[in-house]
N, C-alpha and C positions, 0 to 999 in steps of 0.2 A: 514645250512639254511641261504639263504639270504634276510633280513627284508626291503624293499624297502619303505622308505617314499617319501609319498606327501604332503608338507608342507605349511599351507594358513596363515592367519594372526589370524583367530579365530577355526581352526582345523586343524588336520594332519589324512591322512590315510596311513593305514603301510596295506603291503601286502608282506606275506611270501611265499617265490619261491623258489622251492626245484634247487637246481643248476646243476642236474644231470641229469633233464628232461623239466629244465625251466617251470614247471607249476606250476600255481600261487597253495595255500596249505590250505592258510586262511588270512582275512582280517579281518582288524578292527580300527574304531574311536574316534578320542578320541579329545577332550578340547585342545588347547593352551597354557595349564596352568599347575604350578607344580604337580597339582593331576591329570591332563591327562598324564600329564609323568610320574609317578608311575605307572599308572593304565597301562599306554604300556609297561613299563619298566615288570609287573608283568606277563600281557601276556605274552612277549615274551620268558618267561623264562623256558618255555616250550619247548623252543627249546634247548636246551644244548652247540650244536657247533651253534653260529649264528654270523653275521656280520652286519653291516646297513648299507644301502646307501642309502640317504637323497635328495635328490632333492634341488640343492642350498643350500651347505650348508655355506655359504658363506654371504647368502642374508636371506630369510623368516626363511631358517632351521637354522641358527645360534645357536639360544638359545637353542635349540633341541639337536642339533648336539654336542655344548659346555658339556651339561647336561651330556648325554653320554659318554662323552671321560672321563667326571669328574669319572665317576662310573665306568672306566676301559675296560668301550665297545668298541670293532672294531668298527670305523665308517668310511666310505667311502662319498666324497663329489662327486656327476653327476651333472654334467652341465646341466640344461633343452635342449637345444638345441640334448644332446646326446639321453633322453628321448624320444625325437622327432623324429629324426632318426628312433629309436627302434621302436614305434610307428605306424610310416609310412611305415615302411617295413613290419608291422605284419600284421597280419588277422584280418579280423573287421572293415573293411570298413571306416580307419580312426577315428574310433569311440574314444573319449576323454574324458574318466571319472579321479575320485579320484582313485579309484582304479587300471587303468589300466594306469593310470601315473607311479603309485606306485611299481608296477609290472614292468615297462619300466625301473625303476630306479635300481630298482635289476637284472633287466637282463642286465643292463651296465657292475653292479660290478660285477657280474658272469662272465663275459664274460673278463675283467680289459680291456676293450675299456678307454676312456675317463675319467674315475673315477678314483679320486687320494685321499687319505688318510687324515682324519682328524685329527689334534693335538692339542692340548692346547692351548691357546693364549700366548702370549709372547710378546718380544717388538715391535717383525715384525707388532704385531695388534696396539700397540702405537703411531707408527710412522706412520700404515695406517690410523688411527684416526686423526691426525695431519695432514697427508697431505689433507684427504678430508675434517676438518675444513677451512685449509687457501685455497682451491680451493673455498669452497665458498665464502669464504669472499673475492675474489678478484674478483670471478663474481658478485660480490653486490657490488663492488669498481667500476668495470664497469657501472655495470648500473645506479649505480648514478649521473658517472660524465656523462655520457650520456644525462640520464636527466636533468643534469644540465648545459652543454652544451646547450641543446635544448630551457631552459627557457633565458638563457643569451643571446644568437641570436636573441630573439623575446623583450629583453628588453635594450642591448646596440647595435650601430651600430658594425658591425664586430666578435661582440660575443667575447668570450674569447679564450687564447693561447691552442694549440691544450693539450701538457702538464699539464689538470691543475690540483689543489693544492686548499685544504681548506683554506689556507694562500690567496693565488692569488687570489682566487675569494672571501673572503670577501672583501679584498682590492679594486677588479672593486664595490662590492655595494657599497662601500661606498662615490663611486664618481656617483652613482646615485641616482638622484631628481626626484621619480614620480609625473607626471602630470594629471595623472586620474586615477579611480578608478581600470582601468586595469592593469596599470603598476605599482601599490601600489600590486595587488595579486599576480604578478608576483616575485615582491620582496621580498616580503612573503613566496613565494616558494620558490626560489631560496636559501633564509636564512634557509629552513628549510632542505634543501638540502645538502649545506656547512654544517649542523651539522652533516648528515646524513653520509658523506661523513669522516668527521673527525672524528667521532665513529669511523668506518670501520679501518681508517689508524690508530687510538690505537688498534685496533682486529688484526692486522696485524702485527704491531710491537709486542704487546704480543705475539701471537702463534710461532712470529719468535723465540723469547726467548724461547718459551717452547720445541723449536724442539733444539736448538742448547744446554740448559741443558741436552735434552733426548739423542743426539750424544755423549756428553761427558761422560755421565754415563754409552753409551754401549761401549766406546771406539773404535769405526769406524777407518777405516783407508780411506776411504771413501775421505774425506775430502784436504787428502795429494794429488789427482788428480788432476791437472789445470782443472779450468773451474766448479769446486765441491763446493760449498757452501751449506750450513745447509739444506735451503730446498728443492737444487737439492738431497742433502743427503737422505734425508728423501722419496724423492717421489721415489728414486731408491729403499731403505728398504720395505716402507710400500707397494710399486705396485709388488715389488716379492716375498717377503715374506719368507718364507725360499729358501736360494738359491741350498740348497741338495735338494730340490726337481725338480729341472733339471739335469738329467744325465749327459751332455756334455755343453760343452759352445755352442755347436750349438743348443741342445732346449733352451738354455736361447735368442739366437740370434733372434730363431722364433717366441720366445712369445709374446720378444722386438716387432717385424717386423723390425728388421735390415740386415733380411739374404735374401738375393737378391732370386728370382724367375727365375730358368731355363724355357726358353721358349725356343721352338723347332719348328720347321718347315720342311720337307724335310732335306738339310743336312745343313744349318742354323741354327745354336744356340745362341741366346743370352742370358742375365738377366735383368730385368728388376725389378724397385723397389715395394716392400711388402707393401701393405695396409693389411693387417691383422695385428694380433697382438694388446697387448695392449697401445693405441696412446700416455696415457699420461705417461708411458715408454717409448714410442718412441721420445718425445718429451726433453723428460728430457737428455737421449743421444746427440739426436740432437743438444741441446740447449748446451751441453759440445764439441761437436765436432765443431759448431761455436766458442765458445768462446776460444778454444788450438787453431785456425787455423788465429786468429786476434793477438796471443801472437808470435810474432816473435821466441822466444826462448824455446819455447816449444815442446815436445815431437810429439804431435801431430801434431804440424806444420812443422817439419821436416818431419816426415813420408807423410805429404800429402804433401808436396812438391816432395818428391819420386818417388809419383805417378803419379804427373803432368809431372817431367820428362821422365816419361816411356811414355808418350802418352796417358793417361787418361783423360777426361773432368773432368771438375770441380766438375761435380754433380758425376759423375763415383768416384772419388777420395774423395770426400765426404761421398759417401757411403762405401767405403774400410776405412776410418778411422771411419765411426760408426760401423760396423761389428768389426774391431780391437779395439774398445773402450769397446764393449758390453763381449769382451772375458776378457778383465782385469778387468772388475768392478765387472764381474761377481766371478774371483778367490778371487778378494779382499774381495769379499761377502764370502764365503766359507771359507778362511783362521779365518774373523771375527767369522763365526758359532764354527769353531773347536776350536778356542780360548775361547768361552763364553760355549762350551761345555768341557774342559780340555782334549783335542785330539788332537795328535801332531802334529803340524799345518805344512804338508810336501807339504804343496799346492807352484808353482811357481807360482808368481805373480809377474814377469818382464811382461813391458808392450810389 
């Protein structure tokens, strides 16, 4: 039996779908809460052979999903979007309840379309915590100096240096003398700003530290990569997450969106580049395949020189050395898991 949840912020509906005839068997509601998950955990138990697939297990169903895995349950993570699909293609006129979510989600994992397996947290959820703390804090480093850019334009002539710095722009107030009651609130703000702003750059330097102790204690090789630093480290661990769960270096390539797009026409074929996939893995590549292609001596600078001598564009040749970057970071990943799992580590990881 397969138990499909649909998982909200203050309830969850589970609906039992027999896999042999996909009809929904039994339904039921329950609380958000440790004693709602007993009380589902005891229904369910009436099933003998059962499995869960969770709707987001990743996001809403988290706590849900974790619960479960704790207590030795099969659980299965579906992407809503696959729900949706299922959804859409069934009978019922489009019709979107708790229940027939719940049912859409079991009928994923019955089917193992899109639903992939839940496991325990580990450091891969460490380092994802860490990467989306310093993503915020650097879009709140943005918009501060933003703001604070905006209030300096309106109170010194030329505004301040595009680059700026909690140092810099105290420094410009301090060579300003308001002359009315507007440009005294202005300065006002702007000083509350530079505070704001300097918070943010200790939030940044701390987390940096706390990602580059958390690299050293899983012992990455990560790092040994031109163009790898701690929090390129980390955004690579924490956005893939375990790397055994990509069969080939080429779903890790698609997940990225590093693996080019056949397009077809008559008897014209080209490829053309991937917006799918996950961007801020895309980004995190990208940002390593710049920085090996400005290091003269570097690996990756030969190889994309390679390819410029073959006749390639720049951007052509740029994207063969993120496809070739995405294949070795990905073995480095895997070599790391069988290492931290004591399995011997027979992975090639020549780039």
């Amino acid at each position: 039996m397969i138990i499909g949840v649909d998982p909200h912020k203050n309830s969850h509906t589970a609906t039992a779908v027999d896999p042999a005839t996909n009809a929904p068997v039994a339904s039921l509601r329950v609380d958000a809460s440790l004693a709602g998950y007993r009380h589902l955990l005891g229904w369910a138990k009436q099933f003998a052979d059962r499995r869960w697939a969770v709707e987001g297990a990743r996001g809403l169903g988290r706590h849900l999903a974790q619960w479960l895995v704790a207590r030795d349950e099969a659980v299965w993570d579906v992407p809503s979007t696959a729900t949706a699909r299922v959804r859409e293609l069934s009978r019922g006129s489009r019709r979107k309840t708790d229940v027939i979510d719940a049912a859409a989600a079991a009928s994923v994992a019955a089917l193992h379309g899109d639903a992939t397996i839940v496991t325990g947290e580990d450091h891969t959820t460490v380092f994802a915590i860490l990467e989306e703390r310093r993503a915020n804090l650097a879009a709140q480093r943005v918009r501060a100096a933003n703001q604070l850019h905006a209030v300096l334009r309106d109170l010194v002539p030329g505004g301040a240096a595009l680059a700026i710095t909690a140092k810099s722009a105290s420094r410009l107030l301090r060579s300003v003398r308001p002359a009315s009651q507007c440009e005294r609130t202005r300065k006002e703000l702007a000083q509350d700003l530079v505070r704001d702003l300097r918070a943010v750059d200790v939030g940044l330097s701390d987390i940096e530290q706390r990602m580059s102790a958390a690299l050293d204690d899983h012992g990455t090789r990560l790092r040994q990569v031109d163009g790898v630093g701690a929090v390129t480290a980390v955004r690579l661990i924490g956005r893939t997450g375990r790397a055994s769960r990509f069969a080939t270096t080429d779903a890790f390539a698609t997940y990225a969106g590093v693996a080019p797009i056949e397009v077809a026409s008559g008897d014209r074929t080209r490829h053309r580049l991937s917006r799918s996939g996950d961007r801020r893995l895309n980004s995190a590549i990208h940002l390593i395949a710049v920085t090996q292609v400005r290091m003269r001596n570097s690996i990756g600078r030969r190889y994309f020189d390679t390819k410029i001598a073959e006749g390639k564009s720049r951007n052509e040749a740029m994207r063969c050395l993120k496809r070739r970057l995405a294949n070795h970071l990905w073995r480095l990943m895997i070599a790391d898991e069988q290492r931290l799992h004591s399995a011997p580590d027979n992975v090639d990881i020549a780039v």
